[in-house]
N, C-alpha and C positions, 0 to 999 in steps of 0.2 A: 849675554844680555842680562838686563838688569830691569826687574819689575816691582810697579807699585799697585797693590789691592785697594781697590775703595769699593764702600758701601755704604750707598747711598738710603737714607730713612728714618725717620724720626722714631719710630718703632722700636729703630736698633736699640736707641740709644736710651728710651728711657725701659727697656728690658725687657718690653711687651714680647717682641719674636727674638731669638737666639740667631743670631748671625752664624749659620753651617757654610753658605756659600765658599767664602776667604778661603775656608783648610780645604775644600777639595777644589778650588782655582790652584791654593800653592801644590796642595800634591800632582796635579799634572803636571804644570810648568815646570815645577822641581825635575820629575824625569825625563823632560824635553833640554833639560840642561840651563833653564832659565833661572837664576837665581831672586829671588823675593828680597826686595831688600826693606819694605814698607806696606804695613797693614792700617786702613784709619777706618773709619765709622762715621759719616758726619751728614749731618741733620738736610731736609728736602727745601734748604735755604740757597737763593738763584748766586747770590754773594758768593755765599762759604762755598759753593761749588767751586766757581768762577775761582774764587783764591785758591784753592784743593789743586785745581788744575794750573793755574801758573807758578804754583810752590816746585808741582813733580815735572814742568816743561821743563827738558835736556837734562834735568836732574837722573832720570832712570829712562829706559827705551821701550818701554812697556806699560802701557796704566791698563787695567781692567777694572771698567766699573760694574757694577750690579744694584737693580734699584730705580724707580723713576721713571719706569716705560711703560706704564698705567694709560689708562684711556680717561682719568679721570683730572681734577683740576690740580689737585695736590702731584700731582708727576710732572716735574719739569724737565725732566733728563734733557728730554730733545729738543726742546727751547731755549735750552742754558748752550745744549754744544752749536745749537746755530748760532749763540752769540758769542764763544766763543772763537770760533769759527768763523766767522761772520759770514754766515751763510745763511738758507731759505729753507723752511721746509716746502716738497713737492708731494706730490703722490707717486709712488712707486705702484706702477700697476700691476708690476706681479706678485706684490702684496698684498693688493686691494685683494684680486680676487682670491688669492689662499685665505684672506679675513671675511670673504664674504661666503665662500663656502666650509670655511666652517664653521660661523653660524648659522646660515641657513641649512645645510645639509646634515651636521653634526647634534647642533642645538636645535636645531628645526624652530627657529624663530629669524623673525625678518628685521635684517640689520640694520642699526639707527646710525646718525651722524655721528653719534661717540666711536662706535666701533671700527667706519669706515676712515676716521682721524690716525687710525692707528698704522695707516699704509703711508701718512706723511714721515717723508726722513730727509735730514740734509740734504742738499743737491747732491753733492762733491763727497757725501758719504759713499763706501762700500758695503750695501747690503747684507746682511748674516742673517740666513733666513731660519726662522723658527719656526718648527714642522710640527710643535706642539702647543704652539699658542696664537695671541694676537700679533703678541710686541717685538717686531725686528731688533736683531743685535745692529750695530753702526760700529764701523771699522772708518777711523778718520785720522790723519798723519797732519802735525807743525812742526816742523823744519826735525829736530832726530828727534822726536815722537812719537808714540801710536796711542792713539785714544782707540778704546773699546768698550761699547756700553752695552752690557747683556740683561735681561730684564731679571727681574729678583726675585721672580718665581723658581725653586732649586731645579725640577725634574725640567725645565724648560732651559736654564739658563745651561744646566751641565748635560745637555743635549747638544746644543749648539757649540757649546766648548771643543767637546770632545771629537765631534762631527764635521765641524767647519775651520773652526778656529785653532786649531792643536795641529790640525796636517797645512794647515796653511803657516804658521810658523816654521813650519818642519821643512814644509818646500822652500820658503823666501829667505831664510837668515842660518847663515851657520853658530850652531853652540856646541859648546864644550861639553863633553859628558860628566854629568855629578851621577856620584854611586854611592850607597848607602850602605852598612851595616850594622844593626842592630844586636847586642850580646844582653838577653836578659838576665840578672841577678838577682837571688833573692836571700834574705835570713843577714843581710849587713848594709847598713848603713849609707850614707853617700861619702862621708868624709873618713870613715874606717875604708872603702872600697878605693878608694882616690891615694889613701894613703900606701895600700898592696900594692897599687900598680905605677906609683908615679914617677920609678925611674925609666918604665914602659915608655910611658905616656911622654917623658921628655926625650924621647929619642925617636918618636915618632917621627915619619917622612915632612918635610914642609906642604905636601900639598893633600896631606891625611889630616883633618880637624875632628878632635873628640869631644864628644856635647855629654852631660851626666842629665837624664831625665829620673830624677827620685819620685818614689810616691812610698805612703805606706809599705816597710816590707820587702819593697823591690826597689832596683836602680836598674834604669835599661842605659847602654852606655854605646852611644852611636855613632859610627866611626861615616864619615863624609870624606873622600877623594872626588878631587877636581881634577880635566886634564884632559887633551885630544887623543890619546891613544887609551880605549875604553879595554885593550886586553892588559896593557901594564897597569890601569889603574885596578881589575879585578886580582892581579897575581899580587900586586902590594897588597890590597884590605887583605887575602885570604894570608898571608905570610904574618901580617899582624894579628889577626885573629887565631892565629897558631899560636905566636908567643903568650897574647893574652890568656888564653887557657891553661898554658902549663904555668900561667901567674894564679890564677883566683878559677881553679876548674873546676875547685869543692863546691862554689857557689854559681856556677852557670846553668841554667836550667834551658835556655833555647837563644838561637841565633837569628828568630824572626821578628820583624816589626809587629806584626800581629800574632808571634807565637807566644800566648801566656801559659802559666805556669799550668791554668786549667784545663788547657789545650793538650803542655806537654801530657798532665795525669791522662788525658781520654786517652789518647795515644797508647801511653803504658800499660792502664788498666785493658785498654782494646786485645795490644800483641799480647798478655797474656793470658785472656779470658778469665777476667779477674773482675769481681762486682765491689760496688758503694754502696752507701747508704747515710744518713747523717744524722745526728739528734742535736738537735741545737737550742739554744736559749736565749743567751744576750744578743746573740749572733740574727734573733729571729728570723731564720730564712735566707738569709743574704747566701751563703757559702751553696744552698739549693739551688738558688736560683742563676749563681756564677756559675755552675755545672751546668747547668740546664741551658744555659744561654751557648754552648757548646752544641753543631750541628751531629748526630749523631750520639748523642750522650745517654738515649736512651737502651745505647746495646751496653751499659756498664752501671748507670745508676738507677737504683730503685726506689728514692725515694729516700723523704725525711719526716722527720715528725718535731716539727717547731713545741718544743715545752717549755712557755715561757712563764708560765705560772709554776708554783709549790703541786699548786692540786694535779696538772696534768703529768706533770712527771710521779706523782702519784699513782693517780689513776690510770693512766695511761701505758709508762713506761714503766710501773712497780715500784719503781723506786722506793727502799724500804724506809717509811718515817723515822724511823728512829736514827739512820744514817744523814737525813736532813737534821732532824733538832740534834743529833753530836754535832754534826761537824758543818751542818749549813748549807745551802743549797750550791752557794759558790765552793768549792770544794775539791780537790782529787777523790775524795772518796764518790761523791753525786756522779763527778763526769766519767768516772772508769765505770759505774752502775749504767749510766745513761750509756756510753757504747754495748755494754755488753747487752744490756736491753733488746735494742735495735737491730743489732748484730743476731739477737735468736729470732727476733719477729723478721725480720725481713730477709736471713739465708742469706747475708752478703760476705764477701771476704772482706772487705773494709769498712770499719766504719770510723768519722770523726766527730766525737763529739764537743761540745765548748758549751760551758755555764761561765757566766760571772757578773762582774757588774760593770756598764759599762758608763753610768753615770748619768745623770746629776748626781742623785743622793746615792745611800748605801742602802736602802731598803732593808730588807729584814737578816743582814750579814755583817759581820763584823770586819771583813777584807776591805781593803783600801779600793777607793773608786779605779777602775782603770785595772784591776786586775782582775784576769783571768784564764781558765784551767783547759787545756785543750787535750781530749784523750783520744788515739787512734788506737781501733782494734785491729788484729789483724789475726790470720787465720791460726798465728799459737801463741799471743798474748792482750793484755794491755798497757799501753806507757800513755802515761800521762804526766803533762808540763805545766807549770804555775810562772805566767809572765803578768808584769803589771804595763801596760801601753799609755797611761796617762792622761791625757785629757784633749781635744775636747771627746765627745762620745764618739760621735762618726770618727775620728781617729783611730779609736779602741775599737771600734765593729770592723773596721777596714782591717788592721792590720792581726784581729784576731784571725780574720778569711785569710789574709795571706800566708800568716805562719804555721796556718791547719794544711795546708797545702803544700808548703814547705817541709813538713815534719811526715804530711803519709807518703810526698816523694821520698823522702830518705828511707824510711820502712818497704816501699814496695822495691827499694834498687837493693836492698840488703839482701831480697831472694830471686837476685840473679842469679 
């Protein structure tokens, strides 16, 4: 099966709300074996609907809208698919009354004709009942089509998805299974990593596709089997994912869609009951708060100490002045001080620190914008690295976090 996302909203479109709905519609479908072939975004116009919908009719076998099941004037959803449809709205009475208890019983106010408008659906629609709100989903079929309109409230709309709409796919249409695997990389490029593996990669199975997802630092590189026998599509990825590592193992850090590099560190510093800690500068926080956003992160890190000024690293972290006016705040000398710092005040086995500068200007240093000094301590030394990351800033703070990360994994797999 072949599906199309719409999202319905003027909101979307001029930026006011971030459209979440689409990525967690395609990741269901995806593992129900439905392939996404079309994502749009288009405005609470009766027209552009009305075209939206006879663009995707027999084009794809699947529409999912979201959006436009409001009780108010600007919601047209269910006006446009009756004209589409050429159909009526009626009252669905066993909507009415789940809308009129839960305003009355829930909200404890007495419900007005706005709200009881909201149990009107298509005649000839299929009902998708929504056990957390007002606004019915509507399941509606033209000739190889399915129209499905879910309201564009998130916790409501991926309720009724998950609930109604996902097992009712599951029973009514046979699909192919698609399988995924993810291999994350870090410390090389997209086109140095493409170029390790691309006698791999061209010998890959026909029904194995490899996707390169680069950011900062890392390359996740996602391997996609298609195909009705779901135990030959898992022994093909897992046979490629063998080769792939005895290609590029140096740089594999984890084989999960959501296993990051920060995930792998909790892990390692966990099995070996081994503590962090971090001092940071240009970095302000960021590489703290990527730990910390880690469930569990609290039985390995203790803490950091953001010194983004001269004076706090001063005062704070000792840093000897005379080591700033030699040689600068940005420096090997500052950031191997600034670990070793932190490392006595907070009794950790690791720590990483990063000064530099991450730009606009150069402030009070003489290093090029975009460079900076990354030191990791560890329980019998410190090594510290001088990379320049370039421009814009958020470039340089991102990919500082990920090569600090990159560099205490190598150090803590040294004392296996």
């Amino acid at each position: 099966m072949k599906a199309a996302i719409v999202t319905i909203g003027d909101e979307i479109l001029i930026g006011q709300i971030v459209d979440t709905n689409s990525g967690f519609i395609a990741k269901k479908l995806d593992k129900i074996g439905i392939e996404i072939t079309e994502m749009l975004s288009i405005s609470d116009n009766k027209k552009h609907i009305l075209d939206t919908f006879a663009q995707l009719q027999n084009k794809v076998d699947l529409v999912l809208i979201t959006g436009g099941l409001g009780p108010t004037k600007d919601d047209i959803t269910k006006k446009t698919f009756c004209d589409y449809f050429e159909d009526e709205l009626v009252v669905d009475e066993v909507v009415l009354q789940h809308v009129t208890q839960l305003i009355e019983r829930i909200y404890n106010r007495p419900i007005s004709q706005i709200n009881k408008d909201q149990a009107l659906v298509p005649s000839r629609c299929t009902v998708l009942k929504n056990a957390n709100g007002t606004a019915p989903g509507m399941w509606m079929q033209k000739e190889q089509t399915v129209f499905i309109s879910l309201p564009g409230v998130p916790y409501e709309m991926k309720d009724i998805l998950e609930n109604v709409i996902v097992p009712k796919l599951i029973q009514e249409y046979q699909r192919p299974f698609i399988l995924h695997q993810t291999v994350l990389t870090y410390g090389q490029g997209e086109s140095l990593v493409a170029e390790r593996i691309e006698q791999w990669e061209n010998n890959l199975p026909s029904f194995i596709k490899l996707a390169y997802l680069p950011s900062p630092g890392r390359v996740r590189l996602r391997l996609s089997a298609r195909g009705i026998n779901e135990e030959l599509l898992r022994e093909a990825l897992s046979e490629q994912i063998k080769q792939l590592s005895e290609i590029i193992g140096d740089i594999i850090v984890g084989f999960d869609e959501n296993e990051t590099i920060e995930a792998v560190l909790g892990k390692m510093l966990t099995q070996r009951n081994k503590t962090l800690a971090t001092a940071e500068s240009c970095t302000g926080g960021k590489i703290a708060q990527v730990l910390t956003s880690i469930p569990g992160s609290s039985a390995y890190f203790k803490g950091s100490v953001v010194s983004y000024s001269k004076e706090v690293k001063i005062n704070i972290l000792n840093i000897s002045p005379e080591t700033i006016d030699k040689f600068s705040v940005v420096s090997k000398e500052v950031a191997e001080e600034m670990a070793l710092s932190v490392q006595g005040k907070m009794k950790t086995d690791y720590v990483i620190s990063v000064t530099g500068n991450a730009g606009p200007t150069k402030d009070d240093t003489d290093e090029e914008i975009g460079t900076v000094f990354i030191g990791i301590a560890t329980p019998e030394k410190v090594i510290v690295e001088k990379f320049n990351f370039g421009q814009p800033r958020e470039k340089v703070i991102d990919r500082a976090v990920n090569k600090s990360f990159e560099m205490l994994q190598k150090e803590i797999l040294k004392n296996v």
